[in-house]
N, C-alpha and C positions, 0 to 999 in steps of 0.2 A: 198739617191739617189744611182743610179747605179756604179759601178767602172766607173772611164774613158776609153776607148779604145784606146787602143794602136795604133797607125797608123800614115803615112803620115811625121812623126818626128817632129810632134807639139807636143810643150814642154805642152799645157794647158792638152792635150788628146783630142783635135778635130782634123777630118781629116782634113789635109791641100788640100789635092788633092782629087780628088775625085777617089774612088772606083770604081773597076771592077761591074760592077752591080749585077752580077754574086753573086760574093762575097759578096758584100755589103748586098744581099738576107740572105746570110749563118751567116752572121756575126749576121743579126739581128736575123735570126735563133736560132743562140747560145746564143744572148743574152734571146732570149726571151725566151729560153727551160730553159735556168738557173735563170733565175729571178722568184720570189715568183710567181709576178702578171702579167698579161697580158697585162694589163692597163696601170702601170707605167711603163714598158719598151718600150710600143709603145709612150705614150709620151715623153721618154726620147729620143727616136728615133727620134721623130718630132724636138723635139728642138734642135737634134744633125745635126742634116740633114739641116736644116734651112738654114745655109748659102748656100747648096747648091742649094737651091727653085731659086734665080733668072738663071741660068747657061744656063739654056733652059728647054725647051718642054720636052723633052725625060726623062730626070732626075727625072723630075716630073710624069710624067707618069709611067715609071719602079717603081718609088716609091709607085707609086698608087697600080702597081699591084702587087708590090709587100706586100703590105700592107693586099691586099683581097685576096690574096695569104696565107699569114701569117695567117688571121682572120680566112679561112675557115680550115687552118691547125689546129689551136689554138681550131676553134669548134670542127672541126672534133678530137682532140686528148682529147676536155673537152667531148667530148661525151661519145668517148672510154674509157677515162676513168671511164666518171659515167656511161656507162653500166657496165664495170668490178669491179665497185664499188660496183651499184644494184646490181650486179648478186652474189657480197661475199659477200653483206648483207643477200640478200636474203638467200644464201648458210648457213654463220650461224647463218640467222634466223630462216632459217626451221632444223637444225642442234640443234640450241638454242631450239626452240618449240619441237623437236626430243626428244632431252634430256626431256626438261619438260613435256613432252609428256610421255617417258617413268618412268621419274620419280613420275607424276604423276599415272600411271598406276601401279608400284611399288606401291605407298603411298595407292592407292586406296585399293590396291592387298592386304596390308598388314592390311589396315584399314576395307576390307572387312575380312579376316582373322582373326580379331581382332573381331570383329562384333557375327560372327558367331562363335567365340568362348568363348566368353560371352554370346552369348546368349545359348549356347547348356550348360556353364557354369550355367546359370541362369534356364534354363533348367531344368538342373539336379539337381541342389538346390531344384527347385521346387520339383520334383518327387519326393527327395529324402524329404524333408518336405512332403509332400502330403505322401509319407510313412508312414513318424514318426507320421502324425497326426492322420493318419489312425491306427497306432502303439498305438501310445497313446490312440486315442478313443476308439480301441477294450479294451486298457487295461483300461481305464478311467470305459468301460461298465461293464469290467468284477469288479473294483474295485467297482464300484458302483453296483455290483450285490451282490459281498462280502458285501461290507457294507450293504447294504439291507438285506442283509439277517440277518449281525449281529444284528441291526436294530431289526429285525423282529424276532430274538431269545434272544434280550436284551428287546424288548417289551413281549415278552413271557414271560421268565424270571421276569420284573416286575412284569406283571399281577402278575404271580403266588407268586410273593413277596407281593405284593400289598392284592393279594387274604388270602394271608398269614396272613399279617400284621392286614387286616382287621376284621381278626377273632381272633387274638392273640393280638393283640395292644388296650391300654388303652383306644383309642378314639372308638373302638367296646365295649367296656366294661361299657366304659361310658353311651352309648347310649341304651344296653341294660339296666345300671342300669337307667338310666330315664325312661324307657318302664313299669318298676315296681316300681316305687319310690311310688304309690300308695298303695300297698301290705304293709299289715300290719307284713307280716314276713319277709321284709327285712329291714335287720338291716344295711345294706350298710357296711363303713369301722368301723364299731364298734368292738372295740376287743373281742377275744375269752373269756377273765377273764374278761370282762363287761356282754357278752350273756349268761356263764354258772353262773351268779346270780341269772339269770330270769328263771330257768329250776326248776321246781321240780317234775314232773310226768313224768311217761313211753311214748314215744311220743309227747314230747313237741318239737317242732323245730324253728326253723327260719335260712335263709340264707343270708349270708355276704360274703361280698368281702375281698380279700386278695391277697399277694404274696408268688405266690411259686414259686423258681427256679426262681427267675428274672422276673416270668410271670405275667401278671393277672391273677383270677380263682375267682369263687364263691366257695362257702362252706356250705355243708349241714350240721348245727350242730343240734344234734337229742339225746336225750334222750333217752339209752336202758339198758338194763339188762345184764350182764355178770356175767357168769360163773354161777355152781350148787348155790351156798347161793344167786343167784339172786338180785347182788349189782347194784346199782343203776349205770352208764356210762355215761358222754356226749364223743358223738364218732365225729368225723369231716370229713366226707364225699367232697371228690374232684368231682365237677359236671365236665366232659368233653364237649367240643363245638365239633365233628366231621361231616364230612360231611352235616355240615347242621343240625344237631342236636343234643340235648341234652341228656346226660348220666349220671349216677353214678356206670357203670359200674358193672351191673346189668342184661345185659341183654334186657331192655327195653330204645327205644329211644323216642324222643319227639323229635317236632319242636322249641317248645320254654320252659321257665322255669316254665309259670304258667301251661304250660299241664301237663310237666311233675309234679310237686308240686301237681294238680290235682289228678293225675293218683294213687300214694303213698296216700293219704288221703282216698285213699279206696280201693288198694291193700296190700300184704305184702311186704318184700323186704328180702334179706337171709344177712339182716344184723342184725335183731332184730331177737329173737327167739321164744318172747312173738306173739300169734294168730293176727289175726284183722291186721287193715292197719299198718302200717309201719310209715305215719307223724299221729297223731293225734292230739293235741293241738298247735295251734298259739300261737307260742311266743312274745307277741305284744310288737312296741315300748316303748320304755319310752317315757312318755310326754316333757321333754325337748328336744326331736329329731326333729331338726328342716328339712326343703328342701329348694333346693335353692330356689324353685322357690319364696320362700317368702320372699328371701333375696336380696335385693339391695347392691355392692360393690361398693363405692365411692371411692376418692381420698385415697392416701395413707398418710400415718400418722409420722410411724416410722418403725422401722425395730428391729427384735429380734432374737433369735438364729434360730427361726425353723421357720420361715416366715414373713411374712410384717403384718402391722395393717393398717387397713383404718376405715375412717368415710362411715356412709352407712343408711341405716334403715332395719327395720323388720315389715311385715305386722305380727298382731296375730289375733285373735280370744280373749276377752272377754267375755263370756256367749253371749250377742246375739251380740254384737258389734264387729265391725271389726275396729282397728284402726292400725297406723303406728306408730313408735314412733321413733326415732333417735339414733341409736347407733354407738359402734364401733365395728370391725370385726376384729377376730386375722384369716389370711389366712397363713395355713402351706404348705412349699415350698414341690413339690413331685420332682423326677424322680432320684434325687441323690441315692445312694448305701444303706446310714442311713436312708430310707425314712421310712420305717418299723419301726426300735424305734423311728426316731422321732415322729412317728404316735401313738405309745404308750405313749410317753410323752406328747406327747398334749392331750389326753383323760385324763391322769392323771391329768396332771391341770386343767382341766373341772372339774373332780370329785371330788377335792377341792372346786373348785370354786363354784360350785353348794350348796355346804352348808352355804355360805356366806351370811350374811345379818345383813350389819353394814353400815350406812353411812359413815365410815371413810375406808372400803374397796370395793375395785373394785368388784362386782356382776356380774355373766355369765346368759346370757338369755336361751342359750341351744344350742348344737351342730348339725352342717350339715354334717355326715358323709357317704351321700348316694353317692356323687360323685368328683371327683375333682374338684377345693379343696378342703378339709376338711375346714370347717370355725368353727371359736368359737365366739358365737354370746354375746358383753358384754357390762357392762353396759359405756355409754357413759361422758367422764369427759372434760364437756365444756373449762375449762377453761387450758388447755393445762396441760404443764409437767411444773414440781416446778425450774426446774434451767430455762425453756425458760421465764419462770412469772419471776424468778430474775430478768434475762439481761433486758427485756424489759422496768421493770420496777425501774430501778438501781435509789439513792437507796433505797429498801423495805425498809418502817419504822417498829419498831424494834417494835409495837403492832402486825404488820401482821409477821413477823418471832415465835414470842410470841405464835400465833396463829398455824401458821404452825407445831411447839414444840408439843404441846397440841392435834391436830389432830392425829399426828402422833401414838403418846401416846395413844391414846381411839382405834387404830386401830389396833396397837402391842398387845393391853391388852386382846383385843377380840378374835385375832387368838389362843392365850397362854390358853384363858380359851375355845375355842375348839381344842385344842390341836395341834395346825399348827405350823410349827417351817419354818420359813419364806427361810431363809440361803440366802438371795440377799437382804437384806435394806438398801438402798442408795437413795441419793437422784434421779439419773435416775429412778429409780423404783417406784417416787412418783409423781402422779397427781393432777391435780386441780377440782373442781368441777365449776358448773354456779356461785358460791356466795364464789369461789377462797377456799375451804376447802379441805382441804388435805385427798389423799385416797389412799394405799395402791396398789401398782397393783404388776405384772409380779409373777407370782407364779409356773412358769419351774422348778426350783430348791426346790420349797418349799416340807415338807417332813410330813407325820401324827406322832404323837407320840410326847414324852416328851421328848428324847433324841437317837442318834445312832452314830455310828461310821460309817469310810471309811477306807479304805487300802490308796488308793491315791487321792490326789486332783490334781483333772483334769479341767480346764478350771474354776476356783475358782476365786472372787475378795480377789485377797493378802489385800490390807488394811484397809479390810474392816473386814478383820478374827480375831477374837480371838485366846489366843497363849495358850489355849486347841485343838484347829481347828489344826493351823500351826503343832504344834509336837504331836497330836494325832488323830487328823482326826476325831474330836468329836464334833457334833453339838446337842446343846437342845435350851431353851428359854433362859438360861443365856445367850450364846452366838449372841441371836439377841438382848440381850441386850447390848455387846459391839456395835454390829453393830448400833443401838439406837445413842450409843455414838459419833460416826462417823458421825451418819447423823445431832446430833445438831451442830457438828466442820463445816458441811457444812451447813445447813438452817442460822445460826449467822455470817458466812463468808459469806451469800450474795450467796452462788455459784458460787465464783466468781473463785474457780480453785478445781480440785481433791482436797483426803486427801494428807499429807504428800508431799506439793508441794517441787519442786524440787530433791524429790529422787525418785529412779527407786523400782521396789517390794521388791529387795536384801537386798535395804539399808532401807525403810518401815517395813521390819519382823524384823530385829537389834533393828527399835523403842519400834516396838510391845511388843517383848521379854524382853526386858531392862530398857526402859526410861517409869518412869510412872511422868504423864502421858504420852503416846507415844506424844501427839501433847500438846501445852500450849492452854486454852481454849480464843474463839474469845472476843476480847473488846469489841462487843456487848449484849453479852450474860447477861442477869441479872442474881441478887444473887442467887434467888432461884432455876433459872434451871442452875444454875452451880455447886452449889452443887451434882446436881442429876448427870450434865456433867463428875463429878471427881468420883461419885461414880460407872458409870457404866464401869470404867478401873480398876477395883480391879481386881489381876492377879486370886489371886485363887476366885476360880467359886463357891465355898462354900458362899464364902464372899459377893459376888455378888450380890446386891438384883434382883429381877425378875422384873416384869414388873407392880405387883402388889404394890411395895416396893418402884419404881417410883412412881407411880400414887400419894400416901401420897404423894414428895415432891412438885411437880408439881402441882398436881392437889387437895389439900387435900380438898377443900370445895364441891368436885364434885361428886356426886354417879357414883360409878364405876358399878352397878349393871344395864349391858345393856337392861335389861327388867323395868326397872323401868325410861327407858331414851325415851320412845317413842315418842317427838317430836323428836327427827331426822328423824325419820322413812318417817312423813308425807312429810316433802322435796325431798322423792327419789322415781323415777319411779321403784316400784314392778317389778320381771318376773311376767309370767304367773302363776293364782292358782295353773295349771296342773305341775307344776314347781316343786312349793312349796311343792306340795304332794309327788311329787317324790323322793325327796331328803331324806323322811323317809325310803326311803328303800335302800339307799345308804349303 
């Protein structure tokens, strides 16, 4: 409630008397300008006034007007006030909107500022990209022009390597030697000391392949006369491939080998001095000269120093019959550095092997030497290798090892009386036949004659060597009769490990040298071939019986005399007649 008002000296704060009206206007005046509300002062007023309502008319009336006095004062001042209220709202409302007005104008100012500088930012990224790419793509064109071109000088380059290769490279060489594989004068990879056997007259020729310088090349070899006493020459002519044609450098060219070859058969050449043509007589094949084209290569077999073996067949000719027959094929590996000797060692073992005919030895059908690979066409030994017949059949009963002994024997006996001194017998080296008989193979190292020396042993089986071999480098027939001995320590043990198991070759030649016997003969071995067992480790080779010296203990109720044995014969497929004949002039 309101303060009391002071007046009149009533002790409550109501006037006791009544007021000047005058005053009493001002007083509520003052109240009413100092009080919060409008409202409760005029009611405070009524109820303070009250007692004076009965006093009279006039009292009440002043009050009245003075009341509507008050109220329109009180509107009139709520008025005034809330115009000068509106009007500083308004003021800083539009002051407040002014501000955000401007600030908005700023913000915009700065975010169009922003806008436009990102975007002339982004702009210029672009261009400067749309440069680079431009940059790049000229360079991109120009590297791609480079490259093309290199391209287009590395393809030239090929070609001309290609063009190269295809005139210079064994796969042209090959293809020509198929184009004459039918020509009876080409000898293909036949050696030079195999073709000058076949020469005897002025003009005898035939041409063969060969390496020179790393390369391929054919080779004219030709029969001519040298010097005043008019000695007899085989000369060896390098035919040239240029341009497209062929040479001996001579002067005259040709398209291909048989023009040329043509051309010589009925002109002279300024290599012979004798009149008339220059080739005259065909040097014809030998008849064991086989082609591939008759040869079928089957799976592979085994593996040896100078190529792989597979199973295969051979189409031949019989007088009018053409039949197939089943063999095995020794393929020698090319392109390595040794391909050369070993291309001469493989002929040599042919040229052994061609003399052969024993059922207890491996037999060759005839050699393919026109193209790669060389093949050596032989006879085939159904029944595998002697140590894989061991394992499989572990353990061999000591009839079939008995057996094995004995084959071995009639097969040793045979090469000794044509004079082959073996120098690899071991059991790897021995095969089976269809009916499991034992036959003699691998003939690489094998040598003609009764005895020879070496300087070094090179790639040698240490325990299998005689200790003439070891400290003198001496192989004959004695010595494949130690080896003999070796192979009974292994055909009686079953196969069941190397010689000399558990030592290295070092501590093997100590045995060789020293311990006689080097190894103790196997528990299975019977009396009679263990006698022969001890006798073929006598140190000196005097003492030594041979192979014939064998056969008595071994074999004594048996004729050793291989012409008088001809059932074996009939069990084995023959080479060709044309074979047969040929091996006379071996």
């Amino acid at each position: 409630m309101p303060p009391p008002i002071k007046g009149g000296g009533g002790t409550d704060g109501r006037l006791k008397a009544p007021l000047n009206p005058l005053w009493h206007g001002h007083l509520c005046m003052i109240v009413l300008i100092g009080h919060p509300t409008s409202r409760g002062v005029t009611s405070g007023l009524n109820l303070r006034m009250a007692p004076s309502k009965g006093k009279g008319e006039s009292r009440v009336a002043v009050k009245r007007d003075s009341n509507k006095t008050i109220a329109k004062d009180l509107s009139k001042s709520r008025n005034l006030k809330t115009d000068k209220m509106s009007k500083n709202m308004l003021t800083k409302e539009k002051a407040s909107v002014s501000r955000k007005s401007d600030k908005k104008v700023k913000e915009s100012a700065v975010t169009i500022k922003k806008r436009v500088d990102k975007k002339e930012k982004q702009s210029s990224t672009k261009e400067r990209q749309s440069s680079n790419k431009e940059d790049s793509r000229k360079n991109s064109d120009k590297s791609k022009d480079k490259s093309r071109d290199e391209k287009n000088k590395e393809k030239d380059k090929d070609k001309d390597g290609e063009k190269k290769k295809e005139t210079d490279g064994e796969d042209f060489y090959d293809m020509v030697g198929k184009g004459i594989s039918h020509q009876q004068w080409y000898h293909g990879f036949m050696p030079r000391e195999d073709c000058e056997e076949y020469m005897k007259d002025v003009g005898d020729f035939l041409i063969r392949r060969t390496t020179v310088d790393d390369k391929p090349s054919f080779i004219l070899s030709v029969l001519v006369t040298s010097g005043s006493a008019k000695v007899l020459k085989c000369t060896h002519i390098r035919i040239d491939f240029k341009n497209g044609t062929w040479s001996i450098n001579d002067g005259i060219t040709r398209a291909s080998l048989m023009a040329l070859v043509k051309y010589y058969m009925s002109k002279p050449a300024k290599y012979s001095s004798v009149p008339g043509p220059f080739l005259k007589n065909v040097v014809r094949r030998p008849d064991y000269y086989l082609v591939h084209e008759d040869i079928f290569v089957g799976n592979e077999l085994g593996r040896g120093a100078f190529g792989t073996v597979h199973c295969g067949t051979l189409k031949r000719t019989e007088g009018k019959r053409d039949e197939t027959v089943d063999v095995a094929i020794k393929k020698m590996k090319s392109g390595d550095g040794a391909a050369k000797k070993h291309l001469l060692e493989f002929f040599k073992e042919c040229r052994l092997m061609l003399r052969f005919n024993h059922p207890n030895v491996i037999r060759v059908y005839g050699v393919a030497p026109g193209n790669h690979p060389v093949l050596i066409v032989l006879e085939l030994a159904g029944g595998g290798s002697l140590k894989s017949y061991c394992k499989k059949n572990d353990p061999v009963p000591v009839f079939q090892l008995v057996n094995f002994a004995k084959d071995a024997l009639r097969g040793m006996q045979y090469l000794q009386t044509e004079k082959i001194i073996h120098r690899d017998l071991a059991a790897r080296n021995c095969l089976l036949g269809k009916n499991s008989e034992l036959k003699i193979s691998d003939f690489g190292l094998s040598h003609r004659g009764d005895s020879f020396e070496i300087d070094k042993l090179k790639s040698v089986p240490i325990k299998w060597l005689s200790p003439e071999t070891l400290t003198k480098g001496r192989f004959s027939h004695k010595t494949d009769v130690w080896s003999y001995g070796i192979l009974l320590w292994e055909i009686f043990s079953r196969c069941s490990s190397d010689p000399f198991p558990g030592m290295n070759n070092g501590e093997a030649k100590v045995a060789i040298l020293n311990k006689k016997p080097p190894m103790d003969p196997p528990a299975a071995i019977p009396n009679n071939i263990r006698e022969a067992y001890m006798q073929c480790f006598v140190i000196d080779e005097e003492k030594r019986p041979d192979f014939d010296g064998l056969w008595k203990q071994i074999l004594p109720d048996e004729e050793k005399d291989f012409k008088q044995s001809q059932y074996y014969i009939a069990k084995m497929p023959l080479p060709p007649t044309s074979v047969m004949t040929s091996m006379a002039n071996l």
